[in-house]
C-alpha positions in Angstrom: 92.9 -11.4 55.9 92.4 -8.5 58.4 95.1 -6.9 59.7 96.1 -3.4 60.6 96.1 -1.8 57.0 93.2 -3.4 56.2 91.4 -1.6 59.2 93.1 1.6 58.5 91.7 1.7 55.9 88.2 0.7 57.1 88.4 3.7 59.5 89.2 5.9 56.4 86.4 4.7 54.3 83.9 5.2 57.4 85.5 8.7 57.6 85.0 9.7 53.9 81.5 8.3 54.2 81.3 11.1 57.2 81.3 14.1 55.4 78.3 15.7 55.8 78.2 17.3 52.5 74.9 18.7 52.3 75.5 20.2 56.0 78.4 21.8 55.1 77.4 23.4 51.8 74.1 24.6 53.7 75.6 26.1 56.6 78.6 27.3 54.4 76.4 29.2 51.4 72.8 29.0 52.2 73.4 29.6 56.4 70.6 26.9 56.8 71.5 23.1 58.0 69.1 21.2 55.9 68.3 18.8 59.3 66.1 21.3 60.3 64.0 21.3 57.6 61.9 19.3 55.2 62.4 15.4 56.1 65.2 16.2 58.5 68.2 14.4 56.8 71.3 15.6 55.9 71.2 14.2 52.0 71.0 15.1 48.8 66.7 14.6 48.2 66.2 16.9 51.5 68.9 19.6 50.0 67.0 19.4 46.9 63.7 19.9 48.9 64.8 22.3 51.4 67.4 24.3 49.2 67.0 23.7 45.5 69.2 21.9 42.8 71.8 24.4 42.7 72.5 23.2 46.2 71.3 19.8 45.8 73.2 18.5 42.7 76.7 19.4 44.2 75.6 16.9 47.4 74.4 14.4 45.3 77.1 14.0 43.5 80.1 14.5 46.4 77.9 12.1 48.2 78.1 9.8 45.2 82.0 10.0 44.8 81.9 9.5 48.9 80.5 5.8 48.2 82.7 5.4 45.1 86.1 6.7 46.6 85.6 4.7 49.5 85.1 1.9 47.8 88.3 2.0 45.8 90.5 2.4 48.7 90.8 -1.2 48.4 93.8 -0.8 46.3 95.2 0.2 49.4 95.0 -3.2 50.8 96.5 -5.2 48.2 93.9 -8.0 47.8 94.3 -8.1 43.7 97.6 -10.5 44.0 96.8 -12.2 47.2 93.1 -13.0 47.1 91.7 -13.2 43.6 88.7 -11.2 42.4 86.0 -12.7 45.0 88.4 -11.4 47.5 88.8 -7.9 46.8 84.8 -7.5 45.9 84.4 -8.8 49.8 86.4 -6.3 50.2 84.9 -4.2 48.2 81.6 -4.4 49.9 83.3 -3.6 53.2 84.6 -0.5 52.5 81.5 0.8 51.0 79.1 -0.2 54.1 81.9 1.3 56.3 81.1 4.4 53.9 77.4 4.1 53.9 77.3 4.2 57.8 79.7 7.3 57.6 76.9 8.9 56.1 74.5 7.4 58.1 76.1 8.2 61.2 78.7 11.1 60.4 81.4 11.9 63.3 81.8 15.3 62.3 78.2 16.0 62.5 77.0 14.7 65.4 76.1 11.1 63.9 73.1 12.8 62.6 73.2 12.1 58.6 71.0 11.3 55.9 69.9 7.6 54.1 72.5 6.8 52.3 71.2 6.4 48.9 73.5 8.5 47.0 76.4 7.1 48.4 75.1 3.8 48.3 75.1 4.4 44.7 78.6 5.5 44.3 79.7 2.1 46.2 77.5 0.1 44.0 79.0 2.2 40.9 82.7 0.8 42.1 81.1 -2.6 42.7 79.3 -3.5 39.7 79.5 -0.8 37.0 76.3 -2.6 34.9 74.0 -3.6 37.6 74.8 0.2 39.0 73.7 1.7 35.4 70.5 -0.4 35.4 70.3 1.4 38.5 70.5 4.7 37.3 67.8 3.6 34.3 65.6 2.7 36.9 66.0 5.7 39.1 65.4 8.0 35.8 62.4 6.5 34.7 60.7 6.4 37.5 61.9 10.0 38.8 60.6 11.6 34.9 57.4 10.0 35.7 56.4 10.5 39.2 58.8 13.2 40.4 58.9 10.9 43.6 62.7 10.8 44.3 62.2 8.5 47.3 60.1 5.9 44.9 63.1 6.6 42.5 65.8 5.4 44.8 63.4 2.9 46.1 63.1 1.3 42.9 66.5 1.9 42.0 67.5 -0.4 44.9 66.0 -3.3 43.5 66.9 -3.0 40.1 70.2 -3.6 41.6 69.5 -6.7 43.0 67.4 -7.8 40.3 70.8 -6.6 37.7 73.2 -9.1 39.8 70.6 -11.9 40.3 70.1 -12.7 37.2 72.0 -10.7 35.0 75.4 -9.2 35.7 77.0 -12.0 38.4 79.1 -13.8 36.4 82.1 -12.3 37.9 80.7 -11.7 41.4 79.8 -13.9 44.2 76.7 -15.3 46.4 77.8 -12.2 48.5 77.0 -9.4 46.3 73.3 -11.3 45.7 72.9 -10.7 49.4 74.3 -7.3 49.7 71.9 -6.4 46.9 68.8 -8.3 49.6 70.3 -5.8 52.3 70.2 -2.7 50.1 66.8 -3.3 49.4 65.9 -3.6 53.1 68.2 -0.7 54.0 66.1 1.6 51.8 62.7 0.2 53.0 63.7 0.6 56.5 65.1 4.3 56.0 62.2 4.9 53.7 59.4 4.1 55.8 58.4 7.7 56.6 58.3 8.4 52.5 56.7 5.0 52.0 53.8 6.0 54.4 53.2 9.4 52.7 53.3 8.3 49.5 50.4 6.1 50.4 48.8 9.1 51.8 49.7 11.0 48.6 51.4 13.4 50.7 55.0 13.5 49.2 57.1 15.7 48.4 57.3 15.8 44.2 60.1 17.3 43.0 61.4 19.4 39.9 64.5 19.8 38.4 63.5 21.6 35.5 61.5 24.5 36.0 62.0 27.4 38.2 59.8 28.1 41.2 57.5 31.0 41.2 58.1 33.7 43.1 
């Protein structure tokens, strides 16, 4: 049931999603905003392109708990004794879009964020801790092999629909199935740019485990 609380705490998960991480540690250690540069976005991949891991692990992984933290708010509404467990996982899913477009569309960075992935990840994490690990599998694999982080997180999205289509929704709902449809259009929409170059074989490869020459 929506109420006040429940909307409070709406506006809070859309304001933990709107921390522009990767702006803030840019500005505050490197003195660069990362939207300037490389692919534009104020995320983790475009840190990692534009400023290196040391500076793009840290975002990835604040974006991540972003997704995940705003997800569990829903404590804060009380759902697990008045709505069973379909309930709170609607409300589940709320909290983490309300996060997701945070990021999207930060307020304390002039709505001008970056696609969401990581902390799209962090919300499915609190969602669906198995599908989100097959997730992760996916991403790995894929990353080791190509170096493509946006075919990475592209086909880490629909491993996550494939995980709770057919394998982890026993204790989910129809609604999850279709939140995992929209992730997968959410990161072919916001990939489109990355899609187009890597059928040009122009993308940007990257790698985490050697050091660049000077």
């Amino acid at each position: 049931m929506i109420n006040i609380n429940s909307i409070s705490i709406l506006i809070v998960a859309y304001l933990c999603g709107s921390i522009p991480t990767a702006v803030w540690i840019g500005k505050a250690f490197y003195g660069v905003d990362v939207r300037e540069y490389g692919s534009g976005n104020a995320g983790a991949t475009n840190t990692f392109r534009v400023l290196g891991k040391k500076a793009g692990i840290p975002v990835m992984l604040i974006d991540i708990l972003k997704g995940f933290t705003a997800t569990s708010l829903v404590v804060f509404i009380g759902v697990s004794t008045t709505g069973g467990n379909h309930l709170q996982i609607n409300y589940k899913l709320a909290l983490g879009i309300a996060a997701v477009m945070g990021h999207l569309f930060p307020v304390f960075a002039g709505f001008r964020g970056g696609k969401g992935i990581a902390t799209l990840f962090g919300m499915v994490l609190a969602v669906n801790m198995d599908a989100a690990l097959l997730c992760v599998i996916a991403f790995i694999i894929v990353l080791l092999i190509t170096r493509y982080v946006s075919l990475s997180s592209i086909t880490g999205g629909f491993a996550y629909l494939i995980g709770v289509t057919f394998y982890f929704n026993e204790d989910t709902n129809n609604l999850v199935v279709i939140f995992g449809m929209c992730i997968c259009l959410l990161i072919l929409v916001t990939h489109q740019k990355n899609i187009e170059r890597l059928l040009k074989g122009k993308e940007s490869k990257v790698n985490l485990f050697k050091r660049k020459e000077a």
